[in-house]
TORKE-393569 format. One line per 10 residues: number of its first residue (from 1); their letters; for each residue x, y, z of C-alpha. Coordinates in nm, 2 decimals, always signed. Layout:
N
NUM> A> X/Y/Z  ... .
***
This chain:
210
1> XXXXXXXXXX> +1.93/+0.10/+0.27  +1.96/+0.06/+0.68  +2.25/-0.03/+0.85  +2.47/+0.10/+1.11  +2.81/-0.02/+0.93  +2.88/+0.23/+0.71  +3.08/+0.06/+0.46  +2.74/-0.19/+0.41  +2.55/+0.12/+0.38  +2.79/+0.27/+0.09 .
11> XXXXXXXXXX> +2.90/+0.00/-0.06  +2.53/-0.15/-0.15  +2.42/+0.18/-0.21  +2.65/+0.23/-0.46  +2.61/-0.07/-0.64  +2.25/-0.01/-0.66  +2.28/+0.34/-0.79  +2.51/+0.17/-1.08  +2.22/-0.03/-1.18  +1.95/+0.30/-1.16 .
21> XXXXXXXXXX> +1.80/+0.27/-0.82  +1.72/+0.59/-0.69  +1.93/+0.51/-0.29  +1.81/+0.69/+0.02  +2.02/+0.58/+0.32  +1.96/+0.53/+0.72  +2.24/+0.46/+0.98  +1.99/+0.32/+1.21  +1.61/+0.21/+1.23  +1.47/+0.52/+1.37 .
31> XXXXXXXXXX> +1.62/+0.69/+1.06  +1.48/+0.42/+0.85  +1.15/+0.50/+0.96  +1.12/+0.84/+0.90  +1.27/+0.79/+0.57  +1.02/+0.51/+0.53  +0.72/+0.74/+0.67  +0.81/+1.06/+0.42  +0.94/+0.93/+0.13  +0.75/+0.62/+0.12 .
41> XXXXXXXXXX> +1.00/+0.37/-0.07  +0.93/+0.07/-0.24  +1.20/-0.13/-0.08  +1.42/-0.17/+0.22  +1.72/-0.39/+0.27  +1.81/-0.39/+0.62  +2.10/-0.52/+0.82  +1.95/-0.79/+1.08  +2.17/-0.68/+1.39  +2.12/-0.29/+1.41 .
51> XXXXXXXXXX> +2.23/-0.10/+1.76  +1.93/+0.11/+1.82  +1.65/-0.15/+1.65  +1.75/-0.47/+1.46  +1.58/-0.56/+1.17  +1.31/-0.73/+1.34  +1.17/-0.48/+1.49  +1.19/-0.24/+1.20  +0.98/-0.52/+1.05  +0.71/-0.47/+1.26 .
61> XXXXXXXXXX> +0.71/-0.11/+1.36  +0.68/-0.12/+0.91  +0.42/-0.31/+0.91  +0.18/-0.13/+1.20  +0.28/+0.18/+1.05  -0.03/+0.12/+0.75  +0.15/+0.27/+0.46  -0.06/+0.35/+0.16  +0.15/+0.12/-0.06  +0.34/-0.21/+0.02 .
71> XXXXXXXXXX> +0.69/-0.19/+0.11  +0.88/-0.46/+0.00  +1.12/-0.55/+0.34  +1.47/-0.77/+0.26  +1.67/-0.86/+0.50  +2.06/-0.89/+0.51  +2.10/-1.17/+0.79  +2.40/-1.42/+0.89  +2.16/-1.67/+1.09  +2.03/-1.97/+0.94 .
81> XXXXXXXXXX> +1.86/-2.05/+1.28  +1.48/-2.16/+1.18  +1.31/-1.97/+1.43  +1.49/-1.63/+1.41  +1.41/-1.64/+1.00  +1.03/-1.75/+1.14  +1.00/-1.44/+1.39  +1.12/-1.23/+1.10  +0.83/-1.36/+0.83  +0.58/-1.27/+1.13 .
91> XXXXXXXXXX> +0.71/-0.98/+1.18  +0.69/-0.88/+0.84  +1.01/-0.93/+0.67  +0.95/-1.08/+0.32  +1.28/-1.22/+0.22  +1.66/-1.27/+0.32  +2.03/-1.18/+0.19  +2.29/-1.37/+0.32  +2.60/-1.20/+0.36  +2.82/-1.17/+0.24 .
101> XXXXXXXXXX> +2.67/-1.08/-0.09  +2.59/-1.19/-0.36  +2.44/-0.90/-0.60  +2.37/-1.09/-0.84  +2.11/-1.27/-0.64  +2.02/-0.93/-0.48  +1.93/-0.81/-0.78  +1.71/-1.14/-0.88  +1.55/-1.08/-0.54  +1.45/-0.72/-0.61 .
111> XXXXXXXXXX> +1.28/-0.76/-0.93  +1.08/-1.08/-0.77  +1.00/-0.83/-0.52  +0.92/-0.53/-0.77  +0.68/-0.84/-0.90  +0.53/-0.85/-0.54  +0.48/-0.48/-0.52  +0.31/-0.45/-0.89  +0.06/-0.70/-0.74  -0.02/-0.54/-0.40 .
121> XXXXXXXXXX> -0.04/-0.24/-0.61  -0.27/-0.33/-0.86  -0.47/-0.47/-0.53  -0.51/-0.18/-0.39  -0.63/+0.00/-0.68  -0.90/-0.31/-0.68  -1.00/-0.25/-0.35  -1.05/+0.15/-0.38  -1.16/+0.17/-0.71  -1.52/+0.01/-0.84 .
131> XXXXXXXXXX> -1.41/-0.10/-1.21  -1.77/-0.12/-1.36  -1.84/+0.24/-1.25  -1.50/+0.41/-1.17  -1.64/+0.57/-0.84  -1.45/+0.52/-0.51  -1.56/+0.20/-0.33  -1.70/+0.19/-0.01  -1.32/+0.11/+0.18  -1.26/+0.48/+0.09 .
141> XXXXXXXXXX> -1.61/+0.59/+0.20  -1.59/+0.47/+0.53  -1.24/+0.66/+0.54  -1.40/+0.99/+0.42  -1.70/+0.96/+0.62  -1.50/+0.93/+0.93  -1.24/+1.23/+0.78  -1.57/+1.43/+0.72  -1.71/+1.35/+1.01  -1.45/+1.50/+1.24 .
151> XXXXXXXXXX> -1.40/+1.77/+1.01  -1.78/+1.88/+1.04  -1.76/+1.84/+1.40  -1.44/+2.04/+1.43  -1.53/+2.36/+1.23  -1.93/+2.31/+1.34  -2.03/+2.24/+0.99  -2.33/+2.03/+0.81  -2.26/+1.70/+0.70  -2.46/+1.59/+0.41 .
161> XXXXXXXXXX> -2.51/+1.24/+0.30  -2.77/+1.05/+0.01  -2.78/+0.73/-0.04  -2.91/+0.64/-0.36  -3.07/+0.30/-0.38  -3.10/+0.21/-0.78  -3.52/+0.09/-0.80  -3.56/-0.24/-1.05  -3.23/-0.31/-1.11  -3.27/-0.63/-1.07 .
171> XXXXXXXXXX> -3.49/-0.65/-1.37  -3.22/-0.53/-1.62  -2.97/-0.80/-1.50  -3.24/-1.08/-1.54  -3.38/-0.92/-1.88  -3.04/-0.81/-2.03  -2.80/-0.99/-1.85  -2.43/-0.85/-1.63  -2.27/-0.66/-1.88  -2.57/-0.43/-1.97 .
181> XXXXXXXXXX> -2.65/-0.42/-1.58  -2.29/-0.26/-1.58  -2.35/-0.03/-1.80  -2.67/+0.06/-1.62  -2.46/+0.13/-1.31  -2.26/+0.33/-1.53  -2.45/+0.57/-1.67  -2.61/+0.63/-1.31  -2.26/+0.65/-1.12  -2.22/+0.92/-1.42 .
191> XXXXXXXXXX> -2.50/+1.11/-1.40  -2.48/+1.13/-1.01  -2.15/+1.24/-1.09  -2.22/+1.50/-1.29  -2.46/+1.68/-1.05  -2.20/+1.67/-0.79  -2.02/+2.01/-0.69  -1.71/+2.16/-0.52  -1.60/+1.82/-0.28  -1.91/+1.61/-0.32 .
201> XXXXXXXXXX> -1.80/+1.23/-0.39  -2.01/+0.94/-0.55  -1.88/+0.61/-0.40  -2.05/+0.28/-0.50  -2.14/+0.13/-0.18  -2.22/-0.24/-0.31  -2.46/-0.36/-0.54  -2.66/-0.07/-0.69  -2.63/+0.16/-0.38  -2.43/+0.50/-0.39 .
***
């Protein structure tokens, strides 16, 4: 909860502890951020007027931040002005409170945005994990390549790299069809697996390259 009035601050953070959220609190949106940046929550509700950075631009400064999980923004806003509400969507604000509130609704509005966060979630576990195969995908290999990269190049060390490209593979998806094709790319991304040691990683690069 950011806000520089301090009864909004207690008061909704109270309430919220009553009904078992777990409340960190920010008099301002620099404190918001750090908060943000270490403990990573999975919401903020935010007053729209704040002295040192209004909600807006915590909005944004949020969303360039590129958080390893969503963070569901709410703002608490007296406006009903079109264009303000507009600049907040861009900026990344993904719903409004009116004040004063109602906590009923606020409550409504957290579990459609625990919904929201479930999803992005469950995305991003998608995008970074190959289902057929359980390896990484190649999203977090280009981020470990270039981690590796400067890593080698910092401490003058030998980089490493195979790329395995599966031969026929082709042919057991046209003889035995998809689901024994990925079971094939199973039981490779397995046994490459196994002959890895210490911090070597098998990612699925696409198709039936590793």
């Amino acid at each position: 909860v950011a806000h520089d009035e301090p009864a909004v601050v207690w008061s909704l953070s109270n309430f919220l502890k009553l009904v078992g959220y777990e409340v960190l609190q920010a008099g301002s949106g620099p404190q918001a951020l750090t908060a943000i940046e270490y403990y990573r929550p999975q919401f903020v509700i935010a007053g729209w007027e704040m002295a040192e950075m209004n909600g807006i631009e915590l909005c944004r400064r949020i969303r360039t931040r590129n958080l390893p999980e969503y963070t569901y923004v709410l703002l608490l806003t007296v406006t009903t002005d079109a264009n303000a509400l507009i600049e907040a969507l861009r900026a990344g604000a993904d719903d409004f409170l009116a004040q004063p509130l109602v906590y009923g609704e606020l409550l409504s509005r957290l579990r459609a945005g625990a919904r929201m966060v479930e999803y992005e979630t469950r995305l991003d576990r998608l995008r970074r994990s190959d289902p057929a195969t359980q390896t990484s995908t190649r999203l977090v290999f280009d981020e470990t390549l270039a981690r590796r990269l400067a890593d080698a190049y910092n401490h003058r060390h030998t980089l490493y790299c195979v790329l395995a490209d599966v031969d026929f593979f082709a042919r057991i998806n046209d003889l035995y069809g998809r689901a024994a094709a990925g079971a094939a790319l199973a039981a490779i991304a397995e046994r490459l697996a196994e002959q890895c040691e210490d911090d070597e990683q098998v990612f699925r690069i696409g198709g039936n390259r590793f």
